[in-house]
C-alpha positions as CSV (number, residue, x, y, z in Angstrom):
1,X,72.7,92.5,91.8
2,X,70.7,89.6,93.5
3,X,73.8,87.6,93.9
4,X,75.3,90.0,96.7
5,X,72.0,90.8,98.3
6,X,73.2,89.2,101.3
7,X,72.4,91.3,104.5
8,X,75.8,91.9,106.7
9,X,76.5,92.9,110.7
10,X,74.6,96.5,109.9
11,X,71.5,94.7,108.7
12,X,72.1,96.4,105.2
13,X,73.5,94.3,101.8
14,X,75.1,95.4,98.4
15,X,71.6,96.2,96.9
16,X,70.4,98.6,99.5
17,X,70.1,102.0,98.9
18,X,70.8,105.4,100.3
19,X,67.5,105.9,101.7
20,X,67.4,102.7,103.0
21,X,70.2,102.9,105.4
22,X,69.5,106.3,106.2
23,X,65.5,105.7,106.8
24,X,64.1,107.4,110.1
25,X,67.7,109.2,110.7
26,X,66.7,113.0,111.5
27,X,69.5,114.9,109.6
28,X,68.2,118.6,110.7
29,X,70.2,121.3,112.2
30,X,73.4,119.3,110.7
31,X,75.0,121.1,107.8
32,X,77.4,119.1,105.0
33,X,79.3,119.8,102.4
34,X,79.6,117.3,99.1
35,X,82.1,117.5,96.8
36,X,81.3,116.2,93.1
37,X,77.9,117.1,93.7
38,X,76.5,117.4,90.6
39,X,76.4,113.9,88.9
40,X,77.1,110.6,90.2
41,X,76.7,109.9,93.8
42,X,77.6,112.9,94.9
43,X,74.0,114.2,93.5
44,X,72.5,111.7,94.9
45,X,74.3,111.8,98.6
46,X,73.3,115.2,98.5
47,X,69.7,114.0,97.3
48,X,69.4,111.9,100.6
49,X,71.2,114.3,102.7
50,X,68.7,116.8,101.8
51,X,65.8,114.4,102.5
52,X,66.8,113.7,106.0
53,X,66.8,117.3,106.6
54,X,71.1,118.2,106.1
55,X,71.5,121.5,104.9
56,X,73.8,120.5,101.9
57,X,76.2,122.6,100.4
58,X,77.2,121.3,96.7
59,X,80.7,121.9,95.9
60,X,80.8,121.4,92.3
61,X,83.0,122.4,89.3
62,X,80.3,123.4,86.9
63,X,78.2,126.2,88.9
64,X,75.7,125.6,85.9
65,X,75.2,122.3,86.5
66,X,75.6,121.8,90.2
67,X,72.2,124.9,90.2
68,X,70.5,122.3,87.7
69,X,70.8,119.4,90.7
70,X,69.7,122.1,93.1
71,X,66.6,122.9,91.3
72,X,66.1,118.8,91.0
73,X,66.7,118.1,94.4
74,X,64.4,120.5,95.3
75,X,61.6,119.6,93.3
76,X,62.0,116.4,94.8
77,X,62.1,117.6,98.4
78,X,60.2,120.4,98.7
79,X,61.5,121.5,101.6
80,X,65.5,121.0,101.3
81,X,68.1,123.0,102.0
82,X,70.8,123.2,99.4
83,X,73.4,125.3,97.7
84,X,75.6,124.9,95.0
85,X,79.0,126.5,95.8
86,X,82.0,126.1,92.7
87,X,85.0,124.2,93.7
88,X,87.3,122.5,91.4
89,X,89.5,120.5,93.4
90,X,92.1,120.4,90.9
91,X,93.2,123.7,91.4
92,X,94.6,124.9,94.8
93,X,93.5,128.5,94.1
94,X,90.0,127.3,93.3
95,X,90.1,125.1,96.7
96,X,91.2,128.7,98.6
97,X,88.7,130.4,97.5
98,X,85.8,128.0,98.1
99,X,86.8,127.4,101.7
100,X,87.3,131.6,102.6
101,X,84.3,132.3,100.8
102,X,82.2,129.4,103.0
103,X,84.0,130.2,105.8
104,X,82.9,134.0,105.7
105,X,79.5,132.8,105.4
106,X,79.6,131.8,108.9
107,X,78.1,128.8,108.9
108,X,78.3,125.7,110.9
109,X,80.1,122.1,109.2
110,X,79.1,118.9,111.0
111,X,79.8,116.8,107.9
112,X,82.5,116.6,105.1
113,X,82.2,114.3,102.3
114,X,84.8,114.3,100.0
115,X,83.5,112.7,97.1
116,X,84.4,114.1,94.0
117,X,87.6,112.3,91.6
118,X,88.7,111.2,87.9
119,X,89.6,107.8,87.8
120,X,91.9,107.0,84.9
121,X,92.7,109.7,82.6
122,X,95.4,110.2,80.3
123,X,99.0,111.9,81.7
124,X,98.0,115.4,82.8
125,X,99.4,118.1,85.1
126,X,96.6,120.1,86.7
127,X,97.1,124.1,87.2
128,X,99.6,123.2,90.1
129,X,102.1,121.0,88.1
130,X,100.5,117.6,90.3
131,X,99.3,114.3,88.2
132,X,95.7,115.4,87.5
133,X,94.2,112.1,89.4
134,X,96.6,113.1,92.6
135,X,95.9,116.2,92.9
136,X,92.1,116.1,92.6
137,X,91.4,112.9,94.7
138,X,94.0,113.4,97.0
139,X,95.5,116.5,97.3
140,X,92.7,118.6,96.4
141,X,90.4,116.9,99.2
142,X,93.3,117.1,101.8
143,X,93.8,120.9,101.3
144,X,89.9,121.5,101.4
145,X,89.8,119.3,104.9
146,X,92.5,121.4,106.2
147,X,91.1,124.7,105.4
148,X,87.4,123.2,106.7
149,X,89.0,121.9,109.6
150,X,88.5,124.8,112.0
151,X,84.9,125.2,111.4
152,X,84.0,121.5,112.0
153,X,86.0,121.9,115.3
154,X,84.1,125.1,116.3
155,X,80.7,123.4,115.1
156,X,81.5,120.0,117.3
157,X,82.1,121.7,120.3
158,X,79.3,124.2,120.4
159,X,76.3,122.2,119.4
160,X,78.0,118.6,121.4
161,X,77.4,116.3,118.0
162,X,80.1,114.8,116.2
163,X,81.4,116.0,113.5
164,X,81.8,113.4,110.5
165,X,84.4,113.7,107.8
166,X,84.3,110.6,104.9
167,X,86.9,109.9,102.2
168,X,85.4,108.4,99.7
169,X,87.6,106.0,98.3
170,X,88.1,102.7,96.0
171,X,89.1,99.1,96.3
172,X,91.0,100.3,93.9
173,X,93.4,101.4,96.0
174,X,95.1,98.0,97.0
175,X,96.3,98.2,92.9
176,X,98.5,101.1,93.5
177,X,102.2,101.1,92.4
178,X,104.2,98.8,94.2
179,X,105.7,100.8,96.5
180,X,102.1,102.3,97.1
181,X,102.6,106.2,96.5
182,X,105.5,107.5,94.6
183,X,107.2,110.5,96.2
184,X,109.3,111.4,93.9
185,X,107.8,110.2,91.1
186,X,104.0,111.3,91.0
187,X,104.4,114.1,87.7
188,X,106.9,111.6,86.0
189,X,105.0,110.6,83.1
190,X,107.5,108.0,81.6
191,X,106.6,105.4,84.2
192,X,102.6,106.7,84.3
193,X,100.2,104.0,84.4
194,X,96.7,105.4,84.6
195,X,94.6,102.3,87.1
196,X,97.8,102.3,89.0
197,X,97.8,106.3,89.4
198,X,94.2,106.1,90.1
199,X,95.1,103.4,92.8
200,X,97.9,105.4,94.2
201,X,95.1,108.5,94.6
202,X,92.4,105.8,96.3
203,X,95.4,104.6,98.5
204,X,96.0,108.0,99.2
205,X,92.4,108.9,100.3
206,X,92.5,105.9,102.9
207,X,95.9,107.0,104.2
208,X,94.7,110.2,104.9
209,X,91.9,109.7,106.4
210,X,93.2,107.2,109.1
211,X,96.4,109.6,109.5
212,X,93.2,112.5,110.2
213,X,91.9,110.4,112.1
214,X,94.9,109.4,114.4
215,X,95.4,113.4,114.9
216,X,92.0,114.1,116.1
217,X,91.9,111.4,118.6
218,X,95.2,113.4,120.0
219,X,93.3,116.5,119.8
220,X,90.4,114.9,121.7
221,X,88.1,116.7,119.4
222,X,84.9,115.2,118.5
223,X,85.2,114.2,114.9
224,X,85.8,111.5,112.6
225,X,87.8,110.3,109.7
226,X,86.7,107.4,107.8
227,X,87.1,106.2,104.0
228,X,84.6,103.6,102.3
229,X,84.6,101.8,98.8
230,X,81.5,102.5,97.3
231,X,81.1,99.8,95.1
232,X,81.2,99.1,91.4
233,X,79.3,101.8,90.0
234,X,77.9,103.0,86.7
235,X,78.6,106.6,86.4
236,X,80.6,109.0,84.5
237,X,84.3,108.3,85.8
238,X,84.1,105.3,83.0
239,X,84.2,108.3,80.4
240,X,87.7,107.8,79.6
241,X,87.5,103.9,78.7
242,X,85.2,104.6,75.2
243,X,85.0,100.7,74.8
244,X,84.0,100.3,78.8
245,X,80.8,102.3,78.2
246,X,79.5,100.1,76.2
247,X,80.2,97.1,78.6
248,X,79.2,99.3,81.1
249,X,75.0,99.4,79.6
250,X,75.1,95.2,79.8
251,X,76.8,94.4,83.1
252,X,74.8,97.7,85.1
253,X,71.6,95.3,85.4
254,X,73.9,92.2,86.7
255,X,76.9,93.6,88.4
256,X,77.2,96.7,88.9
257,X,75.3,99.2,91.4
258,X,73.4,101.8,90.3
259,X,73.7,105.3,91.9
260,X,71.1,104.9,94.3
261,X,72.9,101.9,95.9
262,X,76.3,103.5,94.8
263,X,75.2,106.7,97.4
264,X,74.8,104.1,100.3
265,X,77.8,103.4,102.3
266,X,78.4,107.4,102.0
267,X,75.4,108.5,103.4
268,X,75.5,104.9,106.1
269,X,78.8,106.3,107.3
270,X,78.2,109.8,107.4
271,X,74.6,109.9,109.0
272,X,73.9,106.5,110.6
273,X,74.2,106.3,114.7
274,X,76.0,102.4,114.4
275,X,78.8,104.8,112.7
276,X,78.9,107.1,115.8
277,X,82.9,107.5,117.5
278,X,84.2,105.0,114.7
279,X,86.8,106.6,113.0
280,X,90.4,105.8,110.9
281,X,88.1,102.7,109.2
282,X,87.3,101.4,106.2
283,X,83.7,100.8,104.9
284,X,82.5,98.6,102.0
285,X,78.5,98.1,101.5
286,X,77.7,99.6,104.9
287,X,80.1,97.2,107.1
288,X,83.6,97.3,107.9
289,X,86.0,96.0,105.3
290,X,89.5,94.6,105.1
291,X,92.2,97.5,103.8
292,X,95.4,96.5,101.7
293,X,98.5,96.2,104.1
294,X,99.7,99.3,102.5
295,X,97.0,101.4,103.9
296,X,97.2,100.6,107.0
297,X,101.3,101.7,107.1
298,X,100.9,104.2,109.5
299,X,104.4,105.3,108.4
300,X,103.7,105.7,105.3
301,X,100.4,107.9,106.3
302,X,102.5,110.0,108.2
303,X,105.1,110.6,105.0
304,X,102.3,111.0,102.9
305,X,100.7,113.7,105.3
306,X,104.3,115.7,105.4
307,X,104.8,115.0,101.3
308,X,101.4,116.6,101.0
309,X,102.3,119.0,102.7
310,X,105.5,120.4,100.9
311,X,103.4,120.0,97.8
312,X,100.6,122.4,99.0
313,X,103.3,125.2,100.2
314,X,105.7,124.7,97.5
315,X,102.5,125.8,95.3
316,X,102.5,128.9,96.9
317,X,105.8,129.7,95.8
């Protein structure tokens, strides 16, 4: 990783890590919520969090092992505030109940991180009949912002501070389909390529976030919408290329980040004050980075925000 230790405009590089860019940043009386917070950099955004004094709320799929994080986290930082909370972002039922049973807890929500996704995986419907990678890195994170939405409203305006909401997406997601998300065509399995659906979800995670973003500003509500790239990073999402794992062990050392560096740009944009009343941008080792063309369609943001929609009520159905 020496060869992209290069410092950019934010003073931070490639190699730096989450508790680099967030050292000396007091975090308490700011509550979070992580998704895919139990491996990964999730665990470890929520590691940081918790250091700079977030109260961090884990949404993870496995309650098991999102409590075995806690307890690590915790170990680690004595004094940290977390909870593990289940969530699997795949299932729309699963994302309703999360969200009423947070929001009955009455708590405040300065910061959403929508972290968790699958990247790659073999044709599969989730419970609600959506592509599995769609529906849990797109659609899954834009139901759980909707239904979070209130609360980070209610939280920005009675303690004054911004409220912060971060997609966490790919460069991945300017090797989309050509026509960049396919309407009518996301559950067709005969045309399913599985880096190209995983590009149309990272596309989709960008396009959201800057169509959020573009909302809020006509709201005039205190709170922002940005995506990042987090980098090239070793972690479990490589589980469905058996012959990439192995690769994976060699190349960590040279190319690749590890988590700690992986965790960065998240915590950079969702804690550091350089990041504060930026929103609808696009983040790549803790600077701002170039989008494909089809991300910044406002357009096709808009379409995607209506077709998501649809999707989300037709579920009810």
């Amino acid at each position: 990783m020496w060869l992209f230790s290069r410092k950019g405009a934010s003073g931070f590089s490639a190699t730096s890590t989450a508790e680099q860019v967030t050292e000396g940043i007091d975090g308490s009386g700011l509550t979070a919520v992580v998704t895919g917070a139990s491996s990964g950099i999730g665990a470890e955004t929520s590691r940081v969090l918790a250091l700079r004094g977030v109260h961090v709320i884990m949404a993870v799929r496995n309650l098991c092992t999102g409590n075995e994080v806690k307890q690590e986290i915790v170990k680690q930082v004595p004094n940290a505030r977390v909870d593990a909370m289940e969530l699997d972002l795949s299932s729309i039922a699963s994302i309703r109940k999360f969200a009423s049973k947070f929001n009955s807890l009455n708590l405040p929500l300065n910061i959403l991180i929508n972290n968790a996704g699958v990247m790659a995986t073999p044709f599969t419907l989730s419970k609600d009949n959506i592509e599995l990678q769609f529906a849990t890195n797109h659609v899954g994170h834009f139901l759980l912002t909707d239904l979070m939405l209130e609360t980070m409203k209610r939280t920005a305006s009675e303690s004054s501070r911004e409220g912060r909401i971060v997609n966490v997406s790919s460069r991945r997601h300017k090797f989309s389909y050509p026509e960049g998300i396919c309407f009518d065509k996301i559950t067709d399995q005969s045309r399913y390529n599985r880096l190209s659906a995983y590009g149309q979800s990272k596309l989709a995670n960008v396009l959201h976030a800057n169509e959020l973003a573009r909302r809020l500003k006509e709201e005039n509500v205190e709170i922002t919408a940005n995506s990042l790239h987090p980098g090239a990073i070793a972690t479990n999402l490589f589980r469905h290329f058996g012959f990439v794992n192995g690769l994976v062990a060699v190349l960590v050392k040279h190319v690749m980040k590890n988590v700690q560096q992986g965790a960065a740009t998240t915590c950079y944009v969702a804690l550091h004050p350089d990041v504060k009343g930026v929103s609808g941008k696009y983040y790549s080792d803790c600077a701002l980075a170039e989008t494909s063309l089809q991300a910044k369609d406002h357009e096709l943001a808009k379409k995607l925000w209506d077709f998501t929609s649809s999707a989300i009520d037709q579920s009810k159905a």
